[in-house]
Each structure stands twice: as structure tokens, then as C-alpha cells.
Residue, then its C-alpha position, 0 to 999 in steps of 0.5 A: x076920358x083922356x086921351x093920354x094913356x097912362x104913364x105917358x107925358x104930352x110934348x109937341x117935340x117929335x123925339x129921336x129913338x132908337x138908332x139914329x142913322x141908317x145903314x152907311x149906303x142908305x145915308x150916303x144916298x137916301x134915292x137908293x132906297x128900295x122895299x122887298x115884300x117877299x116871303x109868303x106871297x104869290x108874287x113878290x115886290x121889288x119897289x124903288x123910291x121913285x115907284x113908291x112916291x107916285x102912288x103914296x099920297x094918301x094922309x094919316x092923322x094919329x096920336x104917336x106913344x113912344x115906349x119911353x113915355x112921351x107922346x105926341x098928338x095928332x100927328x100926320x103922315x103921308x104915304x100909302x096903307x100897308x093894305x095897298x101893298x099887301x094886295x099887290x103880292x098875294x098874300x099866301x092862305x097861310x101868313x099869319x105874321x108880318x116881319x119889318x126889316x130895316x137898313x139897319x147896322x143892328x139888323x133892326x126888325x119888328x113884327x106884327x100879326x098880319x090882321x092888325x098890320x094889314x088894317x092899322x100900317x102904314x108906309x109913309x115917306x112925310x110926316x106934318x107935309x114934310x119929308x120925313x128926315x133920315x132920323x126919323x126913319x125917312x126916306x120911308x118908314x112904317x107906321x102903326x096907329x094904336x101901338x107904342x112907336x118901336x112897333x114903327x120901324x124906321x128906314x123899312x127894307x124888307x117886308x116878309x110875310x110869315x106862318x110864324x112870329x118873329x120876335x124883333x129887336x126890341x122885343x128880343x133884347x129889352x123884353x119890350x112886349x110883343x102887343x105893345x098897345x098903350x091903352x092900359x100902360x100895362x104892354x111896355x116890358x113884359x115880365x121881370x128878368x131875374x128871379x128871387x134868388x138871381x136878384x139877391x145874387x146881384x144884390x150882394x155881388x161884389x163886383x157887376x162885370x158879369x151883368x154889364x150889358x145885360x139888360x135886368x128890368x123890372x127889378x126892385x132894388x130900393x135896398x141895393x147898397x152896390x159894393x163898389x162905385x164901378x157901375x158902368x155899362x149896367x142897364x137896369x131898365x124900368x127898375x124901382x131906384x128910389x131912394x138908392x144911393x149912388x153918390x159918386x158912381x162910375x155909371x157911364x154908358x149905362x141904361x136906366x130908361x123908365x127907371x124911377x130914381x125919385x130921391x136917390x142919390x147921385x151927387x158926383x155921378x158920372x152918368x155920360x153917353x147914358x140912356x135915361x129915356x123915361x127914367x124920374x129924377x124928381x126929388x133926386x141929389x144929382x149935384x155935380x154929376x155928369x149927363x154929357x151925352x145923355x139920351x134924356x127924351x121923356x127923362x123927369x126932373x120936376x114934377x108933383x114930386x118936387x124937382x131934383x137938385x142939379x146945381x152943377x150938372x154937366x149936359x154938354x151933347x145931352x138931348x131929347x129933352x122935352x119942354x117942360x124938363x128943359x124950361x126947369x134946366x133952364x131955370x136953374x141956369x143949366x142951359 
């Protein structure tokens, strides 16, 4: 049996997602960290970075899934089980949940059952016998074994237990499922966000200034023949692309990640400053366009299905790409 889950793609690189940076203060100054654990406990924590690294020694090994569909195999953290911590407070009779927050510009959080945080969590400060960089979270982040990494918050602040789930970010803002386990493939989204009657709406629309930013996932849009070239910001997330013609489209700042664009047409397209994490390009016409700035971690270009033409593709700023995607830009003299 495998060890990849399914849709996943095995890399050595250790990708960045999701924000880059913490909050202003905490970048200024990583040492100022500092942990609460409050909420439904008996007594609540106050931690300083100091505290935490004299007693958080202790490694982990585990396979890290991102939702965007890379992973990366036998990884180790050190630091300390959230179980540890979780004695210390007292956990209260009635906490059902666990709610990570982070120093974070968006107020980034996440959740848990406290069954699973309390067996699977961990508060780790290193990753491979190195301080974890402040891009991946350090000086201290949570990591979950067994569930897709944005279940992993970075830069964690605030740990409250709850009688009531919390939906986080992620899971509020892009449908990530609230599970979030890799094993079937089936826990990244969970269910589409236009009914029948909305997604032909859309379809016939003659202008899309209404939908930029809104995130629409899941949607079939292989008969989308858009009404106008303006198609920025639009976040059209896990969506079925293929075979779409977009040739010349304005799609700066959209979000195509896990979108499949197998065959599509996107000659002269202006996709910059997008995220097209997970998205498949194979066999797609992406002659002349522009992916300056572009989030391309677990983003396909080659593959079973053949590779995409990109004679002429702009990558200036792009990154994430993982190795077997760049080793085929390189070969086709992109970079």
C-alpha cells in the first residue's frame, strides 16, 4: 500500500502556504512570543519563549499533506505534545474542542476536537534539527500528524478550549472541510458553493464584478465561454477548467488552486500575483502568458497527460514550484 494519499504529489521541498509573515511585532521580534492557553481550564497558562524551549525537547517524525496537494515524507519536529500542556491547565469536564489562534494580520485560527488535539498535536519550535524559519511558522507552531497541514497553525498565540466548535479560517473562507484527513482524498473542500440555478447565473453573467473575491468551488465550468476578457480577482477553487477558453483573459490576483485546466486555453493571459497552488496545467496553450508572482507550490505542468506549452511564459517572483515542474520549465528554457 502507498503511502501517498490519493491526489497528493511527493516533494523533498518543504513549501510555503498560506500567509507568509506573522504579525508587525512578532516579525520585528520572534523572542517576544509568548502562548496563552485559556478558556475552559482550571488554570490558565501564560508561556514565554524562554519557558517553552527548556521543556520542549522531545522529536516527531510524520508525513506533512498540504491541502494543495504536495507532501513531504518523514519529516521531524521537535518540541513538546500539546497533551503536556493540556495537563498543566486542567482541562474543564466540558471542553469538547480546541481553538488555535495566531499572530496573524487576518486573525488566522483553526480547530480541533480536543480528542484528536490532545492524542495527535504537537507545539514544535524546529523542524529537520533546525529553528523553524519565521515562514513556516517559527519561532512556534502547532503541528497535527494525520490531518492536512492548514489544520497546522503557524505563529500559534492562543490556544482556548471550547464546549463548542469554532470553524477556522480556512474552513469559513474557502470550505476547507473541517475533518481535513488525507487518508481517502475525499476531506479538502466539502461541497460545492453555487447551486444549479446560481452556477447558470454565472455562467451567462455579462460582467463578474459581483463574484471577485467570492470564493466558488467545485463548480463544473467546462461550457464557460466568459462574455468578457475581464476576469480578475475571481477565485474559482477545485473547479473542472478543462478544455476552457481563456485566451487573452485579464485573471490577475485570481485563485484557481486545485483547479483543473488540462487543455484549456490560455494564450496571452495575464494570470500575475495569482494562486494556482495544486491547479493542472497539462496539456493547456499557456503561450505568452504572464505568471509573475504567482503561488505555484503543487502547480502541474507535465504530466501523464502531456505537458503544457509555455514557450514565452513570464515567472518573474513566481514561487513553490516543486521539482519535477521546475526541472520541465527549466528544460523548456523558462528559467
Amino acid at each position: 500500500m502507498t503511502r501517498l494519499p490519493p491526489g497528493q504529489i511527493e516533494t523533498r521541498r518543504f513549501p510555503i502556504v498560506g500567509e507568509r509573515a506573522p504579525t508587525e511585532d512578532l516579525a520585528a521580534d520572534p523572542s517576544s512570543w509568548s502562548l496563552t492557553i485559556d478558556g475552559l481550564v482550571s488554570s490558565p497558562l501564560e508561556i514565554d519563549l524562554d519557558s517553552f524551549l527548556s521543556n520542549a525537547d522531545q522529536s516527531i517524525r510524520f508525513d506533512v499533506h498540504c491541502v494543495t496537494s504536495w507532501t513531504r515524507f518523514d519529516t521531524e519536529f521537535t518540541g513538546v505534545p500539546l497533551s503536556n500542556l493540556l495537563d498543566r491547565a486542567g482541562v474543564a469536564p466540558d471542553a469538547r474542542f480546541v481553538s488555535f489562534v495566531a499572530y496573524s494580520q487576518r486573525d488566522h485560527h483553526t480547530s480541533l476536537p480536543l480528542e484528536l488535539a490532545r492524542s495527535n498535536s504537537w507545539l514544535v519550535h524546529s523542524v529537520d534539527g533546525e529553528p523553524l524559519p519565521l515562514e513556516h511558522g517559527g519561532p512556534v507552531r502547532v503541528v497535527t500528524p494525520g490531518r492536512y497541514f492548514y489544520k497546522s497553525l503557524k505563529w500559534v498565540k492562543r490556544i482556548e478550549l471550547l464546549a463548542e466548535d469554532r470553524l477556522g479560517w480556512w474552513e469559513e473562507n474557502s470550505s476547507y472541510h473541517n475533518n481535513a484527513d488525507p487518508a481517502t482524498g475525499t476531506e479538502r473542500f466539502t461541497t460545492g458553493s453555487l447551486r444549479p440555478e446560481q452556477l447558470r447565473r454565472f455562467l451567462e453573467a455579462p460582467s463578474y464584478d459581483k463574484y471577485r473575491t467570492r470564493v466558488m468551488l467545485g463548480l463544473d465550468l467546462r461550457e464557460w465561454a466568459p462574455a468578457t476578457r475581464d476576469l480578475s480577482r475571481l477565485y474559482l477553487k477545485n473547479c473542472d477548467l478543462r478544455g476552457v477558453d481563456l485566451s487573452g483573459s485579464d485573471l490577475r490576483g485570481s485563485n484557481l488552486s486545485l483547479s483543473d485546466l488540462r487543455g484549456a486555453n490560455l494564450s496571452g493571459a495575464d494570470l500575475s500575483a495569482s494562486d494556482l497552488e495544486g491547479a493542472d496545467f497539462c496539456g493547456a496553450d499557456l503561450t505568452g502568458a504572464d505568471l509573475s508572482g504567482c503561488a505555484l507550490s503543487a502547480t502541474r505542468f507535465t504530466g501523464p497527460d502531456g505537458g503544457a506549452s509555455v514557450s514565452g511564459v513570464v515567472l518573474d517572483g513566481a514561487w513553490g514550484l516543486l521539482e519535477d515542474q521546475e526541472a520541465y520549465l527549466r528544460a523548456q528554457g523558462l528559467l
